[in-house]
C-alpha positions as a Python dict, from the first residue, in 0.01 Angstrom:
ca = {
    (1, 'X'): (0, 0, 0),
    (2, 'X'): (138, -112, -314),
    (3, 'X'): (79, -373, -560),
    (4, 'X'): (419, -531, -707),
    (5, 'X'): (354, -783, -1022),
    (6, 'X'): (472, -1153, -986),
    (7, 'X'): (805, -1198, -1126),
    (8, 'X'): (1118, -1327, -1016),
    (9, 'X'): (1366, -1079, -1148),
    (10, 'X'): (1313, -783, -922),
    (11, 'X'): (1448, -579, -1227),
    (12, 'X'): (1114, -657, -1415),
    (13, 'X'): (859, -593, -1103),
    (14, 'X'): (657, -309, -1180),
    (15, 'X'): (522, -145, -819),
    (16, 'X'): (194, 4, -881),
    (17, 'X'): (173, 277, -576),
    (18, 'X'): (-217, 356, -430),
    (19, 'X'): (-164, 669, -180),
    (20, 'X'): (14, 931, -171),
    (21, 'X'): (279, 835, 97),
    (22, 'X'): (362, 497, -56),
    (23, 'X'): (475, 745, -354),
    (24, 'X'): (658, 953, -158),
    (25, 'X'): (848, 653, 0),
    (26, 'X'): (923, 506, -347),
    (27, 'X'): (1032, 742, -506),
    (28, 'X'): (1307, 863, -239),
    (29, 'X'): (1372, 488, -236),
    (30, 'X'): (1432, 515, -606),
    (31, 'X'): (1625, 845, -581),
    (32, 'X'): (1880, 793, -308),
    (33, 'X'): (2217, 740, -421),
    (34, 'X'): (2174, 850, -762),
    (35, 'X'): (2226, 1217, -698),
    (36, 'X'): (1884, 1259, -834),
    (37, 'X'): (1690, 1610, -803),
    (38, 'X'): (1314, 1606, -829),
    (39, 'X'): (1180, 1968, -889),
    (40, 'X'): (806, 2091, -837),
    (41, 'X'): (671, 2464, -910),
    (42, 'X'): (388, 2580, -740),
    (43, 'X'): (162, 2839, -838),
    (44, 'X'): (-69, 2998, -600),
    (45, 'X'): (-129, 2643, -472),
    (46, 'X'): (-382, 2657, -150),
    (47, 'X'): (-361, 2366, 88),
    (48, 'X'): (-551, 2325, 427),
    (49, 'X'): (-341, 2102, 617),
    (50, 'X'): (-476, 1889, 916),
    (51, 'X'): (-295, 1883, 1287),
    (52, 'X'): (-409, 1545, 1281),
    (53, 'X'): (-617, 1259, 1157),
    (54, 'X'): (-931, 1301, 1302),
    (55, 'X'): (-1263, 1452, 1227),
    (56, 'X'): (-1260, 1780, 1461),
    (57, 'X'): (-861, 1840, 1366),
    (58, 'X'): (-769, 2200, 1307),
    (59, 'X'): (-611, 2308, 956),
    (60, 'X'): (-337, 2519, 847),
    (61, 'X'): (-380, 2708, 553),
    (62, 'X'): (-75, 2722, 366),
    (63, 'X'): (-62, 2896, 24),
    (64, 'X'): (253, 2783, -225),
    (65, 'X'): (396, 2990, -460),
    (66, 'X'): (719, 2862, -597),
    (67, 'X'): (1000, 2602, -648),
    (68, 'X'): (1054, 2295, -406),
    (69, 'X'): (1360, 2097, -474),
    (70, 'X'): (1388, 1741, -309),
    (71, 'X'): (1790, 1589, -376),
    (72, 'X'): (1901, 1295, -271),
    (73, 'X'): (2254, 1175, -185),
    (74, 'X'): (2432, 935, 2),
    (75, 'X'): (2632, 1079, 309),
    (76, 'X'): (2938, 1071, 333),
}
């Protein structure tokens, strides 16, 4: 969900993002067709990652260590 301040000059809305995946969306929103490169480095970074979204899901465990690049760039 986000929360965009009231003004009519979408240039001058500020969208205030509350979860993760809103973030994600918004900022590849943001980034596509700029050639934009976002970079994050990892180290020893342990994550337990659900099959699903209920209680009794099973969970990965996935350790990090290292560089993930997203780009972003229109097609051609």
């Amino acid at each position: 969900m986000s929360l965009v301040s009231q003004t009519d000059d979408p240039e001058e809305r500020i969208d205030e993002t509350t979860t993760w995946p809103d973030l994600a969306i918004s900022l590849y929103d943001r980034l596509t067709g700029r050639n934009a490169e976002i970079t994050y480095e990892f180290e020893d970074m342990e994550v337990d990652v659900p099959s699903g979204t209920g209680d009794d899901a099973d969970h990965a465990h996935w350790r990090v260590d290292g560089t993930l690049r997203v780009t972003t760039r229109e097609q051609d």
